[in-house]
C-alpha positions in Angstrom: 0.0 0.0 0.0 3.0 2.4 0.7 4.4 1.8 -2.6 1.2 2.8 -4.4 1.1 5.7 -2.2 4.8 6.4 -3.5 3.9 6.4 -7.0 0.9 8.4 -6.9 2.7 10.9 -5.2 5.3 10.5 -7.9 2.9 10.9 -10.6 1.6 13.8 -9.0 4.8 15.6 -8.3 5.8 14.7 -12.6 2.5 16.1 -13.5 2.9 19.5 -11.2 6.1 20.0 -12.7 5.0 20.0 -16.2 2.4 22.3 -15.4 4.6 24.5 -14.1 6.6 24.4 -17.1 3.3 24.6 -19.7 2.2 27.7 -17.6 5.2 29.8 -17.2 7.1 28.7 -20.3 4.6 27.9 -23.0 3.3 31.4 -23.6 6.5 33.1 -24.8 5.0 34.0 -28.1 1.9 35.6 -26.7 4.3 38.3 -24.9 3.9 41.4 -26.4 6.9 42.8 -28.5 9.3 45.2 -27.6 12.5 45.3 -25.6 13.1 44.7 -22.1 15.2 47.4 -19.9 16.3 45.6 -16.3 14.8 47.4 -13.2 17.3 45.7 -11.1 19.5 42.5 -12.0 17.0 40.0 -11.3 13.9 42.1 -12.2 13.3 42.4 -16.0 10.9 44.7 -17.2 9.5 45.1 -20.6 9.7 48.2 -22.6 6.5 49.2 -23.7 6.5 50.4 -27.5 5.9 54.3 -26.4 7.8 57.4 -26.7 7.8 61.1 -25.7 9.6 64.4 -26.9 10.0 67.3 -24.8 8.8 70.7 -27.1 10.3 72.8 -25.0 14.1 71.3 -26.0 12.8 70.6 -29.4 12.1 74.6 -30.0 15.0 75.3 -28.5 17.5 73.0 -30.5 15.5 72.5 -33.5 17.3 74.8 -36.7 14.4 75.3 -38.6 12.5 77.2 -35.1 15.0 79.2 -33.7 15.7 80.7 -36.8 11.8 81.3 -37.5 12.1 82.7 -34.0 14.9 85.1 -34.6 12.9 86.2 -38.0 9.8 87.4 -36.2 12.0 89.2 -33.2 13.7 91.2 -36.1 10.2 91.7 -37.7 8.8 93.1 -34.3 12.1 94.9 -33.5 11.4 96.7 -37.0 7.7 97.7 -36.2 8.5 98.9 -32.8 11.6 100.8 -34.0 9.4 102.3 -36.8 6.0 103.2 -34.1 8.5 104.7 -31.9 10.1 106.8 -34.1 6.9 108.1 -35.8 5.6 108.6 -32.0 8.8 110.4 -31.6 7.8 113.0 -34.1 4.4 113.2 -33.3 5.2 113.7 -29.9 7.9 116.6 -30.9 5.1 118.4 -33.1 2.5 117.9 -30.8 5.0 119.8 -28.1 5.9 122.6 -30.6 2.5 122.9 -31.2 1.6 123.5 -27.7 3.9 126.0 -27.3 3.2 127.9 -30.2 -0.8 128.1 -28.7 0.9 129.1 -25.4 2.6 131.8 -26.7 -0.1 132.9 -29.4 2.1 132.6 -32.2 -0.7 131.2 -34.5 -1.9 134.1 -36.6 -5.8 133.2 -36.3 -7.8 130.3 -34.5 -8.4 128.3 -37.9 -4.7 127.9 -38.3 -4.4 126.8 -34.9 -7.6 124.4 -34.6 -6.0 123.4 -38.6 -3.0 122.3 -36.9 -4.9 120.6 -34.3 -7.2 118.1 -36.6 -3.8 117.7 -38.0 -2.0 115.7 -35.3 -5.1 114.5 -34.5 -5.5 112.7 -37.8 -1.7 111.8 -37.1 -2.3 110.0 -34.0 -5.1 107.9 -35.6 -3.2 107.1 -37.7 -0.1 106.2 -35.9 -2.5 104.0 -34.2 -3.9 102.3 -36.9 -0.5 101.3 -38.3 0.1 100.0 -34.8 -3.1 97.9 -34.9 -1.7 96.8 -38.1 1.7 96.1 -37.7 0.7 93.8 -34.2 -1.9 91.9 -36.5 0.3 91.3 -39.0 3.3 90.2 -36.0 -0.1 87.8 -35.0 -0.9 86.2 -38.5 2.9 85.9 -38.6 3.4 83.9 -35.6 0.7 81.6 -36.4 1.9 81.0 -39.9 5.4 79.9 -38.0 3.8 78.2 -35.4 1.4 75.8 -38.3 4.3 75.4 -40.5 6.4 74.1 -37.3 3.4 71.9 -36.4 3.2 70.4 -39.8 6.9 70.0 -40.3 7.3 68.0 -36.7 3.6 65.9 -37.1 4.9 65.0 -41.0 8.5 64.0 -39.4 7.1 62.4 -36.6 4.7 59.9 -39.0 7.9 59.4 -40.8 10.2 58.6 -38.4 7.5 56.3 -36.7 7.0 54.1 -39.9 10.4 52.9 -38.8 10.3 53.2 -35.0 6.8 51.9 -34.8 6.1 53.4 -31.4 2.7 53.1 -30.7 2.0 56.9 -29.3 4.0 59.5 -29.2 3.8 61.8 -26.4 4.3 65.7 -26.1 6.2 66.9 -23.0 6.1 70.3 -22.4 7.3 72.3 -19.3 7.1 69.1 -17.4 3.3 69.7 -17.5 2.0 66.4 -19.4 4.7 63.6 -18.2 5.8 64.0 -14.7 8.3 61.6 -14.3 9.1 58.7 -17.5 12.4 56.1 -17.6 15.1 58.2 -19.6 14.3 55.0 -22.3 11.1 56.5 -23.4 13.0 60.0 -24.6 13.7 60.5 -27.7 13.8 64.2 -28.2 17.6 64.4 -29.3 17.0 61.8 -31.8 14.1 64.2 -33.1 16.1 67.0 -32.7 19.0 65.6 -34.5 17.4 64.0 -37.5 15.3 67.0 -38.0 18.3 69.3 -38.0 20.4 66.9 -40.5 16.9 66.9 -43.0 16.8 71.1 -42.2 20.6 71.4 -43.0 19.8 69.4 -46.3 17.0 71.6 -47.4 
């Protein structure tokens, strides 16, 4: 009776053991792909087929953006330069013309109230080409800011045909990812291959 009790036992330590094996070594091919990055020696972790960019860095190192960027500072260093300078003048007639009604020099009231619609058509003015230039500074920054969103979604579709990530995320300021394994960053890949394609251009 003991040796039946043996063998059973037997049997049923065989057939545990193969279990074992079926369950933790038969579904290898239903793992998900993608490449595994160790958490500590004995602790594998698998890399999960996601990536993010930081647009802060990007716009920062990117070619084709910082030289947009130092296009439309010129551009509004131009229209300030040119408001200011008209507002300098205006300013300077508007001062001569207060003196001359100070010290009666204008030879009847027309002349003087003349004088006056005058600058005042001047000032409108001046503030209608400020309107202006600002809308146009607007309509210019949005172009820039389109045509940078265009080039970096077109890239990004590109580069991803090869990468095969299956979203990429934005990172900017720290705001949308607050903490990610340095693995999942590839904003100076981005950066560089989008420079080498911009130097090409």
């Amino acid at each position: 009776m003991k040796n039946v009790l043996l063998i059973i036992n037997a049997v049923l330590a065989v057939a545990v053991i193969i279990l074992f094996v079926l369950v933790l070594g038969g579904n290898k091919s239903e793992q998900p792909k993608g490449e595994t990055i160790r958490v500590t020696d004995s602790v594998p972790l698998l890399r999960l087929p996601v990536a993010y960019v930081n647009i802060d860095s990007l716009l920062l190192n990117y070619q084709f953006a910082q030289e947009a960027n130092e296009a439309l500072i010129r551009r509004e260093e131009n229209a300030r330069l040119r408001l200011n300078t008209q507002a300098r003048q205006l300013q300077s007639e508007v001062n001569e013309f207060q003196r001359k009604l100070e010290n009666q020099a204008f030879l009847s009231r027309e002349r003087a109230e003349r004088e006056q619609t005058r600058l005042m058509q001047q000032q409108q003015s001046l503030q209608e080409l400020e309107a202006r230039l600002m809308q146009e500074l607007f309509t210019e920054q949005q172009r820039v800011n389109e045509q940078l969103r265009d080039t970096i979604t077109n890239f990004l579709a590109e580069f991803n045909e090869i990468k095969q990530y299956e979203i990429i995320f934005s990172n900017t300021g720290h705001d949308n990812i607050l903490h990610a394994h340095k693995s999942y960053d590839i904003t100076r890949e981005v950066i560089d291959e989008l420079n080498r394609r911009f130097s090409r251009r």
